[in-house]
N, C-alpha and C positions, 0 to 999 in steps of 0.2 A: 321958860328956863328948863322944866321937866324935860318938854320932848327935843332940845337941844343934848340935854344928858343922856339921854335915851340912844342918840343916834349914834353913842364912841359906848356905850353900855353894853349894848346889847350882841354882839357877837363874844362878849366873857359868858355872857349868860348861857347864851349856845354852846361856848365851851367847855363851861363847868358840866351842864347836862350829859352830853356825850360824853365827857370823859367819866364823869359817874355812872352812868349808863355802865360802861366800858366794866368798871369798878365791880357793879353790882351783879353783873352777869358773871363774870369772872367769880365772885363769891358764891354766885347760885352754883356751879357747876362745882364748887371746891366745898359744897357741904358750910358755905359761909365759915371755914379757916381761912383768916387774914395770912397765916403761915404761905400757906400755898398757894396764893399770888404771888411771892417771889420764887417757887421753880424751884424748891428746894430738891439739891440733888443726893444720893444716899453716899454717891463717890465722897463727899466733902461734906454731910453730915452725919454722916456711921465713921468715915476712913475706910471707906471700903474702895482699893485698887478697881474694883471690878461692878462697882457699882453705876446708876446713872451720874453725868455729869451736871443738869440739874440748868439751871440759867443762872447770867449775873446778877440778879437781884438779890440771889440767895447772899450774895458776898455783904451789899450793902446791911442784911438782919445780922449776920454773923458779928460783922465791926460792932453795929449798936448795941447789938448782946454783950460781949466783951470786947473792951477799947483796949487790952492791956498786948500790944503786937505780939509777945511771945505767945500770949493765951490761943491767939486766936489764929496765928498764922499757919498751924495745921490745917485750916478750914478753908484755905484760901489757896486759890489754882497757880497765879500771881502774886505774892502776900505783899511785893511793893506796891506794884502794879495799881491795887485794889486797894490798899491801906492809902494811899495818897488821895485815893478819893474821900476824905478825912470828912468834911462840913457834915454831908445829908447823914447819915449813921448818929453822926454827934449830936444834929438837932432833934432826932428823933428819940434818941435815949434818954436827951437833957426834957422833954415835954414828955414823955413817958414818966420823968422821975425815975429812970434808974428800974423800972418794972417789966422785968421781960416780957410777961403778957400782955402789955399794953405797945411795947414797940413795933412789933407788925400792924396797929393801928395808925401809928404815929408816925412812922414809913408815906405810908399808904393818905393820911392826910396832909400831911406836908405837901406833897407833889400834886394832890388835889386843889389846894389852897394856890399854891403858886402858880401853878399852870393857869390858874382865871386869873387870879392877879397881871400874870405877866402878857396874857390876850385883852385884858384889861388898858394894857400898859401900850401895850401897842395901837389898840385902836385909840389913845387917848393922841398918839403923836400923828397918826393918820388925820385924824382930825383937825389937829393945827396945821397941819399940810392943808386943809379944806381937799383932803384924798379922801373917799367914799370909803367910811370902816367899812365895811366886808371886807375888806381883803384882808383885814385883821383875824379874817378864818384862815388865809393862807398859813397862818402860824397856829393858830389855835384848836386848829383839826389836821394840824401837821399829823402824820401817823408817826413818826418817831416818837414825837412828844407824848401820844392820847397810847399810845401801849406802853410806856414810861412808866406811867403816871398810874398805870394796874399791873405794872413789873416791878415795880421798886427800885426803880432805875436812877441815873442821877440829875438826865439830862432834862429835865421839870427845873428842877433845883436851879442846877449853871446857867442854864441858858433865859430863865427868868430874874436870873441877877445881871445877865448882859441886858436885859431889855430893860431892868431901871435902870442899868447905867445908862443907857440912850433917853430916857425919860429925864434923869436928870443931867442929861448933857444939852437936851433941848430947854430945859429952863435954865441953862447956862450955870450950873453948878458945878464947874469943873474939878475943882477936888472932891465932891460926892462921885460923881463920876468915875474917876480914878481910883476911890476906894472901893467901888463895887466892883470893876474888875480886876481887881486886887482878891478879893474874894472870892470871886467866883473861880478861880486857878484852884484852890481848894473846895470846888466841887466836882469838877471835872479837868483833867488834863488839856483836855480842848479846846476850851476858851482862851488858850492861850495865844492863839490866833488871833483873838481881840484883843485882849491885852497888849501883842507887840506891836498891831498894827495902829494902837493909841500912843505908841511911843516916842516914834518921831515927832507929829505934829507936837505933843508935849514938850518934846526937848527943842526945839522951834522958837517955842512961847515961854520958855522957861522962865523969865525976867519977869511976868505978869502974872503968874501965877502959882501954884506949890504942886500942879494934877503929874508935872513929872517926876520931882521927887517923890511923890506916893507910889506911883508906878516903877522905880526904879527900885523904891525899898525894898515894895510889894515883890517886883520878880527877884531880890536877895533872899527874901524870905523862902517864897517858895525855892528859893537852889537850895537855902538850906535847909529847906526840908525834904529834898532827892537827896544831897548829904546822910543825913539823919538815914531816912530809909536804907539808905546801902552800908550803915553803920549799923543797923538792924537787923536786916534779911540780907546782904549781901549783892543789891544790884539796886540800881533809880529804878523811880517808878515810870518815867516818860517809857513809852515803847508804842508796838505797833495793836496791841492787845491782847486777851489773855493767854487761856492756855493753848497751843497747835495755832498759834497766830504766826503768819508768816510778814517777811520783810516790806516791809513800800516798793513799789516798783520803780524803776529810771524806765521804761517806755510808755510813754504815756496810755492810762486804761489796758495795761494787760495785767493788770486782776482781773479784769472781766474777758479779755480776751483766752484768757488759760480756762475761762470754764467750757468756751467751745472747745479745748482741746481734749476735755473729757467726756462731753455729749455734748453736737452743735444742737441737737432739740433744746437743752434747759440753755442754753447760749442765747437759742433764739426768744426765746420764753422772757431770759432777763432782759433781752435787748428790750423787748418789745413794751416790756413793764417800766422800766428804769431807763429806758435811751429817753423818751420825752419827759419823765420825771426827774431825771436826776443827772442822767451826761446831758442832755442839751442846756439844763440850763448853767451845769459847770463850765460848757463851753463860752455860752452866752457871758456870765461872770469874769472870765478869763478874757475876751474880747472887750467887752465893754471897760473894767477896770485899765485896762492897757492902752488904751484911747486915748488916756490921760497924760499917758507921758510921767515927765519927774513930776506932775506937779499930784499926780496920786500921792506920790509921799509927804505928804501935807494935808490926807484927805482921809480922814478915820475911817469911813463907810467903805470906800471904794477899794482902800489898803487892805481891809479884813475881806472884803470880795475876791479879790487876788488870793489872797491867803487859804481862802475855803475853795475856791475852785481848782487850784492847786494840788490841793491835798486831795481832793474826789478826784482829780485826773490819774494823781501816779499811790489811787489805795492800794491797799495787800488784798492780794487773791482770798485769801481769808478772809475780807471783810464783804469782798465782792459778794462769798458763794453763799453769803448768808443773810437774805431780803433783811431781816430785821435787825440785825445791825448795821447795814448801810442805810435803812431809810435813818437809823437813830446817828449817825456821826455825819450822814445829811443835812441835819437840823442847822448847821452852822452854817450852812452856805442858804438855808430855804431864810435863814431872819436876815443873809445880809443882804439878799437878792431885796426881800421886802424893805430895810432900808435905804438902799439906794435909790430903789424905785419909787419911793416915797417923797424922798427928797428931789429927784429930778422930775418926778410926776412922771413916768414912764406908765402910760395908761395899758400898753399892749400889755406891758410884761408883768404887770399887778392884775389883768386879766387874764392871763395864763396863769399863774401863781394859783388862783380860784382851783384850775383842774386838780391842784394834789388833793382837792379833798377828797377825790376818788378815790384814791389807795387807803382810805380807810375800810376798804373790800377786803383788806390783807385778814383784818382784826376780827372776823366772823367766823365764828366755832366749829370746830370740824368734826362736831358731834356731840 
């Protein structure tokens, strides 16, 4: 029984390591300040116009510092933008106690804890597939996820609430199900793409069961709370990113195409890094969901595949020209590829899946 538990265990274990690793390194070189793992920038914590601009983790300490929008929205690049990202800040204040000292801890554990939990989560459904966890690394050394997770990021958070809702959609808990991606829309704007793509089949099955009305509520809620925000600051917070974020493209990959219009060398550089990492398998997701016909729309796994492959086809060049935020808004399309490939037993493409652990080469110190 032990070494049955061992064999869907043991790649969290690997997970948790590295991403502490990740953690601890990160704290050596910052003088062990928890502060300066999120990239605090002087732009948005002096108010200084001319200051640095700092990364988005900073935004996540800011909300948990002060929850109170008016307080805080000085401090904020996008104050809806980034205020809708409401859950990870709130849970980290709430297990802080309300203790500013202790919330750049509290950040920082959260994302720790769930990022195993949710590689955890995944190798537990790989295994009922009788699919070889290892490939449970393909998620749990995602590099969006494992530099998340020592940025203060959100995407640990959301996207370990989508893998228990897959968890408990494979123990057929359809309204837990439902409620987790319900939740997870207030961790990240992104999961929304799982969310809609559980919709239909929902509304399908409606007669059996209550997972669409959750879901239906759930997307009410969140509208009114893009409502709320532009009641607030003046605009929703859905968009393409934060600050000097530019539009979604209508031709497909010229976000990436416009970085060779300004050196075809870093053009070539991203092709070379990101075309087998991240467009081929958008491609691959975009063909294979489509293969399906109408009857995808009845198919939660392969709906949310369409959905992420889509969205990395036509990103904003802003998101392109920035390696670590395209592997992190990646992350939705790398858990749907693994649960597709899980469920049809696609052994090629759960073996290719294995190469992203490479790009964790990104996350090595530049000094």
């Amino acid at each position: 029984m032990l070494s049955k538990r061992l064999t869907w265990i043991w790649p969290c274990l690997i997970a948790i390591i590295i991403a502490g690793a990740y953690i601890g390194v990160r704290l050596v070189l910052n003088d062990y300040d928890p502060i300066a793992l999120a990239e605090i920038g002087s732009k948005y914590a002096e108010l200084d116009p001319a200051g640095e601009p700092g990364y988005d983790g900073q935004f996540s300490y800011y909300i948990a510092r002060e929850l109170d929008p008016h307080k805080v929205e000085p401090f904020l690049d996008v104050p809806a933008y980034r205020y809708q990202r409401i859950l990870y800040p709130l849970l980290a204040r709430s297990l802080a106690l309300g203790q500013e000292a202790l919330i750049p801890w509290t950040l920082l554990g959260i994302n720790w804890i769930v990022h195993g939990l949710a590689t955890l989560g995944v190798s537990w459904v790989l295994h009922k597939h009788n699919v070889r966890t290892v490939y449970a690394l393909g998620y749990g050394l995602w590099v969006g996820l494992i530099s998340s997770v020592g940025l203060d990021l959100h995407e640990p958070l959301a996207y370990g609430l989508i893998v228990g809702a897959w968890v408990l959609k494979e123990k057929r808990h359809e309204n837990a199900f439902a409620l987790l991606l319900v939740i997870a829309l207030f961790a990240k704007e992104t999961t929304l793409l799982f969310w809609f793509a559980a919709l239909f089949p929902a509304w399908k099955q409606r007669s059996s069961n209550r997972s669409f009305m959750l879901l239906a509520l759930g997307g009410l809620l969140f509208a009114f709370m893009q409502w709320w925000l532009w009641v607030v600051f003046g605009s929703v917070g859905i968009g393409s990113g934060g600050d000097m974020a530019s539009g979604f493209e209508l031709i497909p990959f010229m976000g990436l195409i416009r970085i060779g219009f300004i050196d075809w060398r870093v053009f070539g550089l991203f092709l070379l890094i990101f075309g087998p990492t991240i467009v081929l398998p958008g491609l691959w997701g975009l063909f294979t969901s489509l293969k399906s016909r109408l009857k995808i729309f009845t198919d939660w796994p392969k709906v949310s595949l369409l959905l992420h492959s889509l969205l990395i086809i036509f990103l904003p060049f802003s998101t392109f020209r920035e390696p670590l935020g395209l592997v992190r808004i990646a992350t939705g399309l790398v858990l749907s590829i693994l649960i597709v490939a899980s469920e049809r037993n696609y052994t090629r493409t759960l073996n290719y899946s294995l190469c992203w652990i490479a790009m964790l080469a990104m996350l090595i110190p530049q000094r």
